[in-house]
N, CA, C and O atoms as CSV, one atom per row, in Angstrom:
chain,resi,resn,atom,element,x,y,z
A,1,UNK,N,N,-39.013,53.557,-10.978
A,1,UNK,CA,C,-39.780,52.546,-11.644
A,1,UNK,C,C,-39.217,52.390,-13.045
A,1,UNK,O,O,-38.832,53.274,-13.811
A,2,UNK,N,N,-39.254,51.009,-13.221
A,2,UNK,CA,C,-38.636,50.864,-15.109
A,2,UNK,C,C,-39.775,50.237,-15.767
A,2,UNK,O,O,-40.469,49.569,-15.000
A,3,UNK,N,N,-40.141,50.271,-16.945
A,3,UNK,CA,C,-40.812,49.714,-17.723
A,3,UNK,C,C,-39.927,48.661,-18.793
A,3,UNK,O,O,-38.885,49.128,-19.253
A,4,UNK,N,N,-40.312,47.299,-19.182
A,4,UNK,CA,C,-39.873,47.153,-20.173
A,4,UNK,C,C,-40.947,46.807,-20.799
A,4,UNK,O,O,-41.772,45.987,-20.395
A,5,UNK,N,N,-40.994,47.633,-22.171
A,5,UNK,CA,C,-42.085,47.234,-23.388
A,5,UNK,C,C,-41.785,46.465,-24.130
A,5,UNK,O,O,-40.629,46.179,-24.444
A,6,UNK,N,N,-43.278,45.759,-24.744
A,6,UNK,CA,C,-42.443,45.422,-25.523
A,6,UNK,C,C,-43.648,45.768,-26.874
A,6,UNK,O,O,-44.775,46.262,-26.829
A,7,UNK,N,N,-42.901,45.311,-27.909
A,7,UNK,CA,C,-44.334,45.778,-29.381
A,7,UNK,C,C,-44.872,44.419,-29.565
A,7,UNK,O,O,-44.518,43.551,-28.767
A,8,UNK,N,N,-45.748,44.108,-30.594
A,8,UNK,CA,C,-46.328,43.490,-30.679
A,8,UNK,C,C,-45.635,42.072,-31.513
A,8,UNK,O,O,-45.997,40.897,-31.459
A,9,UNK,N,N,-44.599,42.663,-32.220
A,9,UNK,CA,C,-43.138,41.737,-32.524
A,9,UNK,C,C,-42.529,41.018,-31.648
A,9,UNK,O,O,-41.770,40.106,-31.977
A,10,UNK,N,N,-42.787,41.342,-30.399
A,10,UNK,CA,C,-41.840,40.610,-29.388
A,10,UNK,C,C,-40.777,42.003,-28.823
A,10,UNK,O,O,-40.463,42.123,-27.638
A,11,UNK,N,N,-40.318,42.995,-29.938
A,11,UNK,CA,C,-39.280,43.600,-29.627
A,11,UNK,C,C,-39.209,44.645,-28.353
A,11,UNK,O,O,-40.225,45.001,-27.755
A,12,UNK,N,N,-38.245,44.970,-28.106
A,12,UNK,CA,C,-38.025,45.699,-26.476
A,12,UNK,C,C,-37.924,47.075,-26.447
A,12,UNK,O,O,-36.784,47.523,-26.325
A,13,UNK,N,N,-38.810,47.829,-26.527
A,13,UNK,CA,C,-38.632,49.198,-26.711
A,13,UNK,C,C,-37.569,50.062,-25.850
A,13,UNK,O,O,-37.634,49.704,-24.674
A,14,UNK,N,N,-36.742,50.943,-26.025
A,14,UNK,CA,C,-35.284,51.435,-25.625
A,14,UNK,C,C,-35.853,53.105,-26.085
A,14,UNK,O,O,-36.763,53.496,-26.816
A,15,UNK,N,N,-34.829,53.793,-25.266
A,15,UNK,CA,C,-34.811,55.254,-26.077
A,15,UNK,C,C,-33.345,55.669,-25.903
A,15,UNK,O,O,-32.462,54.973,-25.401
A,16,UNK,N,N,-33.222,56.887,-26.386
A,16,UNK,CA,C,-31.389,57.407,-26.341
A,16,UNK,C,C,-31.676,58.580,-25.484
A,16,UNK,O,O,-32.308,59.560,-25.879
A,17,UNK,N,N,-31.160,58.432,-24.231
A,17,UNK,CA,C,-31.101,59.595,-23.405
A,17,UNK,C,C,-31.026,60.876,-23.767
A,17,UNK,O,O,-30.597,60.820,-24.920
A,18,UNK,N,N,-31.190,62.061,-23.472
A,18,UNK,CA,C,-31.069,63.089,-24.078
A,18,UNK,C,C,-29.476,63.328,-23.765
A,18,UNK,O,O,-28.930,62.632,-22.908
A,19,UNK,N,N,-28.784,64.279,-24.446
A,19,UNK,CA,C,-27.482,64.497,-24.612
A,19,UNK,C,C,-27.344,65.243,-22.907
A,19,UNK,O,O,-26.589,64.782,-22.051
A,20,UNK,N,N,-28.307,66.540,-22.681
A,20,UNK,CA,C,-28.671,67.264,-21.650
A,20,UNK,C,C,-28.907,66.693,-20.206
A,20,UNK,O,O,-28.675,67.389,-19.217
A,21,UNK,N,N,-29.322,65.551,-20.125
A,21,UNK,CA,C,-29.482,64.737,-19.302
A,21,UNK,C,C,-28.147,64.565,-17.834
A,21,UNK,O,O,-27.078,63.985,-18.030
A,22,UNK,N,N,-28.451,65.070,-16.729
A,22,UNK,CA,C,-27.537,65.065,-15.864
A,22,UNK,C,C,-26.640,63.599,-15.616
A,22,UNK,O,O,-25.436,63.354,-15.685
A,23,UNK,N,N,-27.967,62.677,-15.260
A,23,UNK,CA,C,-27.419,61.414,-15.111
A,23,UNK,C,C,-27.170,60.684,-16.606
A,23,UNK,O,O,-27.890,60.905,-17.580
A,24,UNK,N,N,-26.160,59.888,-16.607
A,24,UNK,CA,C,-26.110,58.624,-17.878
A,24,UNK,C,C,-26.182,59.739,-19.394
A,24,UNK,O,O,-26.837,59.136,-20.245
A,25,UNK,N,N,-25.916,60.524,-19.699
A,25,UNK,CA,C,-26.235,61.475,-20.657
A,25,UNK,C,C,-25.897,60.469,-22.305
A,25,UNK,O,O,-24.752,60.166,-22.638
A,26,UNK,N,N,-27.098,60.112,-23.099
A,26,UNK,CA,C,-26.838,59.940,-24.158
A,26,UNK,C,C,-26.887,58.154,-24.263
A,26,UNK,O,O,-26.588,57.592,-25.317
A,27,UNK,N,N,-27.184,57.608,-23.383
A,27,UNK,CA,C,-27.277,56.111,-23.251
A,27,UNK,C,C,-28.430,55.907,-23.640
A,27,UNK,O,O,-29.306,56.724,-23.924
A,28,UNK,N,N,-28.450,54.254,-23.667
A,28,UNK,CA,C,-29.455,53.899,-24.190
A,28,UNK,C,C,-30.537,53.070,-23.001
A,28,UNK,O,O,-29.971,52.265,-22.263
A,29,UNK,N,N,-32.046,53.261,-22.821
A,29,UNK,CA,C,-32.551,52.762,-21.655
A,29,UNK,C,C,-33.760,52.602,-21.641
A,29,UNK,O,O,-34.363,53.186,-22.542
A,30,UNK,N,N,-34.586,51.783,-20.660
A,30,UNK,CA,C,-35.657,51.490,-21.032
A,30,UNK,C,C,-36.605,52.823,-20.206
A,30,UNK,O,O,-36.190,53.778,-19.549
A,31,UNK,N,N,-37.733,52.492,-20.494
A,31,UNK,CA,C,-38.686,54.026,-19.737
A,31,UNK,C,C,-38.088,53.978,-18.580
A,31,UNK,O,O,-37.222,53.147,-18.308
A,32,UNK,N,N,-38.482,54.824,-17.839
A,32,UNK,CA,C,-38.042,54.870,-16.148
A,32,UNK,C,C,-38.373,56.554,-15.750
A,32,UNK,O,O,-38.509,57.563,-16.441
A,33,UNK,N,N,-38.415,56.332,-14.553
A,33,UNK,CA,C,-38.725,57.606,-13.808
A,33,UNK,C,C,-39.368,57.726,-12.667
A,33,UNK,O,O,-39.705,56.580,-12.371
A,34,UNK,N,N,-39.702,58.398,-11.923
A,34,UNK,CA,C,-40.292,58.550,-10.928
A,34,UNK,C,C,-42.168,58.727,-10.473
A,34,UNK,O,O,-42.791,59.542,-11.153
A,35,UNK,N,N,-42.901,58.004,-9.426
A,35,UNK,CA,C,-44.391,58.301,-9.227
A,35,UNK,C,C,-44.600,59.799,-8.645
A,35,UNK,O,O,-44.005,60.266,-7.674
A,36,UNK,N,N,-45.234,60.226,-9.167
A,36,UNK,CA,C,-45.672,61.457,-8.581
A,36,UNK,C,C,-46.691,61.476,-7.219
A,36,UNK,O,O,-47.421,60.537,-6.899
A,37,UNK,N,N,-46.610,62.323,-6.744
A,37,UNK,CA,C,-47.416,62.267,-4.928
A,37,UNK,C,C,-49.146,61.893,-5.820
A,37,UNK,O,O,-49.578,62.470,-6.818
A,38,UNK,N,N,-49.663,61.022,-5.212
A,38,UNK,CA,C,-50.916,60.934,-5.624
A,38,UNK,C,C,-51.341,59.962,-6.642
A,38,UNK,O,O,-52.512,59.588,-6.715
A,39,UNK,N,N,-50.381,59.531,-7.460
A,39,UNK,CA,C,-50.110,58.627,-8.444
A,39,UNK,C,C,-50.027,57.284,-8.413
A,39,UNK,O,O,-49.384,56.921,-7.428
A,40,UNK,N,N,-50.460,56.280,-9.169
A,40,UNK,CA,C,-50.559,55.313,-9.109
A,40,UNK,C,C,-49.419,54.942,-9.663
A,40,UNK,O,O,-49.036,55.664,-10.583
A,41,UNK,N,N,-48.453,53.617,-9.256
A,41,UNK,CA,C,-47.581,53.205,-10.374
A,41,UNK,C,C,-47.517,53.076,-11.597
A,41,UNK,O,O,-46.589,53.419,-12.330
A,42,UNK,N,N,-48.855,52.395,-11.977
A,42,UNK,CA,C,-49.530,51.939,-13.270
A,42,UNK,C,C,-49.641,53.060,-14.317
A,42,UNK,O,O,-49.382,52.972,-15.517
A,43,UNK,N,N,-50.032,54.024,-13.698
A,43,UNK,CA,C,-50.244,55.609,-14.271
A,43,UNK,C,C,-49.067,56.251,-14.624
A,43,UNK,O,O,-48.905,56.629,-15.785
A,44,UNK,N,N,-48.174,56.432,-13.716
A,44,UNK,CA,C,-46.350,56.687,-13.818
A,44,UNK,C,C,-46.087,56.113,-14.599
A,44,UNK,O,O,-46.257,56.801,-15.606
A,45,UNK,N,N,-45.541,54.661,-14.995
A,45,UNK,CA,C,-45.097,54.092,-16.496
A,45,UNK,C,C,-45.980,54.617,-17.330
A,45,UNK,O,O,-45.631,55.742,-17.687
A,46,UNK,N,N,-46.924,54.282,-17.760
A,46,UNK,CA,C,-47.977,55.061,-18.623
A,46,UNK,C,C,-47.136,56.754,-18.809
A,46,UNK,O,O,-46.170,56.798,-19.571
A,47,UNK,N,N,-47.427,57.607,-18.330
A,47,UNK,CA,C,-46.808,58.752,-18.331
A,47,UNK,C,C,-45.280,58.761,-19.067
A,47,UNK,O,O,-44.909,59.136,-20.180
A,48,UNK,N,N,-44.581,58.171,-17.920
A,48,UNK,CA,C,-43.085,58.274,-18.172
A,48,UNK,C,C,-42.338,57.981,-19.814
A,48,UNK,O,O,-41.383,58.387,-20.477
A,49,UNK,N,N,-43.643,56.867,-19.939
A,49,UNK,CA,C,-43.690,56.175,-21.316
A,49,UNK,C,C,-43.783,57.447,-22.546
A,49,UNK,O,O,-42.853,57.877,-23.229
A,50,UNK,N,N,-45.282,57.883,-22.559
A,50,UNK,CA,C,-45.650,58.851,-23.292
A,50,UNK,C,C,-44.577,60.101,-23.399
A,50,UNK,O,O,-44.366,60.779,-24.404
A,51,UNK,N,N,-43.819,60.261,-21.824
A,51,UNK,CA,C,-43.147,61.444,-22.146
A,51,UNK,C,C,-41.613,61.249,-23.197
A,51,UNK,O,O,-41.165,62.019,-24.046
A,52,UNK,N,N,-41.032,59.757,-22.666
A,52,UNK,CA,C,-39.898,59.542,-23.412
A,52,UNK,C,C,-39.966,58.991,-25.011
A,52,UNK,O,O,-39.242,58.975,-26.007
A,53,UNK,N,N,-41.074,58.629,-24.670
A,53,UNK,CA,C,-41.146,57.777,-26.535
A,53,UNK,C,C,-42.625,57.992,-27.257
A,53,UNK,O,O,-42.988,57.265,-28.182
A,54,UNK,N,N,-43.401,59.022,-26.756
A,54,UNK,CA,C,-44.736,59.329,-27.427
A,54,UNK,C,C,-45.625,57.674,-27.742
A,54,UNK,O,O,-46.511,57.441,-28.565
A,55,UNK,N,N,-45.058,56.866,-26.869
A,55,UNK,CA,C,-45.909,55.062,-26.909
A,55,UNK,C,C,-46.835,55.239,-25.395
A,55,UNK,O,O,-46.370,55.835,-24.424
A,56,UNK,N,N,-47.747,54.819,-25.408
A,56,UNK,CA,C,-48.695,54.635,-24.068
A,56,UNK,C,C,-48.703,53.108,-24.063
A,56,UNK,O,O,-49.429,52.516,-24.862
A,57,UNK,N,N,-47.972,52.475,-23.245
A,57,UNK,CA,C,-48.434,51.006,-23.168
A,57,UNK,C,C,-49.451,50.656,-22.308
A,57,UNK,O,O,-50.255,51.379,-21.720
A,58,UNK,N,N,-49.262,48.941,-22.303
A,58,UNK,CA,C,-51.170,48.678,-21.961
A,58,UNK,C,C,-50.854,47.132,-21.727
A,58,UNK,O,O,-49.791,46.637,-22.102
A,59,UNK,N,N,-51.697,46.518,-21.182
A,59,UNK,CA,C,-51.568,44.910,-20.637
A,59,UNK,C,C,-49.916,45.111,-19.948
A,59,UNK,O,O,-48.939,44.549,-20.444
A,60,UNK,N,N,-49.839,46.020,-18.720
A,60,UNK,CA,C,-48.674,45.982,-18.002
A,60,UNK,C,C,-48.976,45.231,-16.617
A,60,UNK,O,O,-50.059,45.469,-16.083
A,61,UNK,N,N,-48.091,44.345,-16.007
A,61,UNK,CA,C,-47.912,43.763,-14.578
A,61,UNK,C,C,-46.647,44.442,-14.389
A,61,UNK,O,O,-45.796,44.988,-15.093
A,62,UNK,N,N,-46.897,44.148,-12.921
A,62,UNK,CA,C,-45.525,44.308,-12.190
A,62,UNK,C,C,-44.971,42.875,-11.586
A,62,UNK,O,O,-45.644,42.082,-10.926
A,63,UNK,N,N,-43.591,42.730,-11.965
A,63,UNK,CA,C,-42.382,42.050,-12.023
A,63,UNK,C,C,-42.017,41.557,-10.854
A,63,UNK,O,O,-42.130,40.387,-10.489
A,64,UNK,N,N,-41.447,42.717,-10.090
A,64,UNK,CA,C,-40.896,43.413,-9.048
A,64,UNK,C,C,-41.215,44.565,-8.300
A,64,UNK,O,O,-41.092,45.782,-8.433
A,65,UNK,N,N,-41.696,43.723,-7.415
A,65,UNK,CA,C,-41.225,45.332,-6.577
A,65,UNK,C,C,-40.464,45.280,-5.254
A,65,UNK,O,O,-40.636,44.300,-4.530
A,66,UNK,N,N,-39.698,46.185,-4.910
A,66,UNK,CA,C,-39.062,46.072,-3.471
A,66,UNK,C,C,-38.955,47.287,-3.267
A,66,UNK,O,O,-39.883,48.049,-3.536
A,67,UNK,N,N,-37.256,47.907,-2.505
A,67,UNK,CA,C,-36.573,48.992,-1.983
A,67,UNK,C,C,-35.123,48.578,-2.647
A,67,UNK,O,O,-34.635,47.449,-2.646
A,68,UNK,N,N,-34.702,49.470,-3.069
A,68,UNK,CA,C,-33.384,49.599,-3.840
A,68,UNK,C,C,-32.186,50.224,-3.459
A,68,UNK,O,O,-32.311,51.250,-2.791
A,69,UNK,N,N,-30.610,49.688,-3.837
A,69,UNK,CA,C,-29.966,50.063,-3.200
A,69,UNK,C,C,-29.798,51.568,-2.780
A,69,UNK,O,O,-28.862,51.778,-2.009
A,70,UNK,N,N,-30.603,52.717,-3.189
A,70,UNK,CA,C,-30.662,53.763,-3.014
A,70,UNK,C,C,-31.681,54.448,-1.816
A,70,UNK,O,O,-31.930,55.585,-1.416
A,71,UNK,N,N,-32.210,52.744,-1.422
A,71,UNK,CA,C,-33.261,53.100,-0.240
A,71,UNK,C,C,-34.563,53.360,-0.753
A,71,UNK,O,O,-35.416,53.291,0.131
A,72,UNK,N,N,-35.035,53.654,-1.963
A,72,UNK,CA,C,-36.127,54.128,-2.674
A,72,UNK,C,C,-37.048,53.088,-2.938
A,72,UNK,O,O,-36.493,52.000,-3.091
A,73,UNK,N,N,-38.279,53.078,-3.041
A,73,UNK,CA,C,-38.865,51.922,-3.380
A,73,UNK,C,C,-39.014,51.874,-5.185
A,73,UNK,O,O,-38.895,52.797,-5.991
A,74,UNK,N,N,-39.297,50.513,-5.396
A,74,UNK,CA,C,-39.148,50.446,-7.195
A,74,UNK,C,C,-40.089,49.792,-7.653
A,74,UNK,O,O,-40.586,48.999,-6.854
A,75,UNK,N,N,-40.631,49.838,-8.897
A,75,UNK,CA,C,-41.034,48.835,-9.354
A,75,UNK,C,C,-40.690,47.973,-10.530
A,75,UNK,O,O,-39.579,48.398,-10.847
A,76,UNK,N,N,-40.986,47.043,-11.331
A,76,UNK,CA,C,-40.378,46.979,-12.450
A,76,UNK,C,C,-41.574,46.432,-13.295
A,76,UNK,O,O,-42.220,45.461,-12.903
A,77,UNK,N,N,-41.870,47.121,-14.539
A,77,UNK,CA,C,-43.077,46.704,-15.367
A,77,UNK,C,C,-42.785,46.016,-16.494
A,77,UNK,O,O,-41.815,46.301,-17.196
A,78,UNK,N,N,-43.748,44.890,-16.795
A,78,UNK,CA,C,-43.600,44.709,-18.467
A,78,UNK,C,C,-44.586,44.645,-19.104
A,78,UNK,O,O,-45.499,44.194,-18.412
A,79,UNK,N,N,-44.910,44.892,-20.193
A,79,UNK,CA,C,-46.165,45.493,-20.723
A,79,UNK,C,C,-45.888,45.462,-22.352
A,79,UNK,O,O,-46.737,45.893,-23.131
């Protein structure tokens, strides 16, 4: 699932990967991550959010959703 935020400027909230990071190490990207068993999508961005950039967003829809070339299902938020 990806989030794109945005602030109240209009602007697009981003973070810098951690250096440690297996995949993409040190890039720049919007929230993203995975739902946990039991979890709502809505709740997952929320989370994923808080964990990468200490922001909880709010007035989020979903975009998109399908199955991705990885076979996985996705969603895509903006909020």
């Amino acid at each position: 699932m990806i989030g794109v935020i945005f602030d109240k400027e209009g602007r697009v909230l981003v973070h810098k990967r951690a250096q440690t990071k297996e995949v993409n190490p040190g890039d720049i990207d919007h929230v993203c991550g995975g739902v946990k068993s039991g979890e709502k999508p809505e709740e997952a961005i929320i989370r994923e959010s808080d964990e990468e950039t200490t922001i909880k967003p709010h007035n989020l829809r979903v975009v998109f959703q399908g199955v991705n070339a990885y076979n996985r299902y996705r969603y895509l938020f903006v909020g």
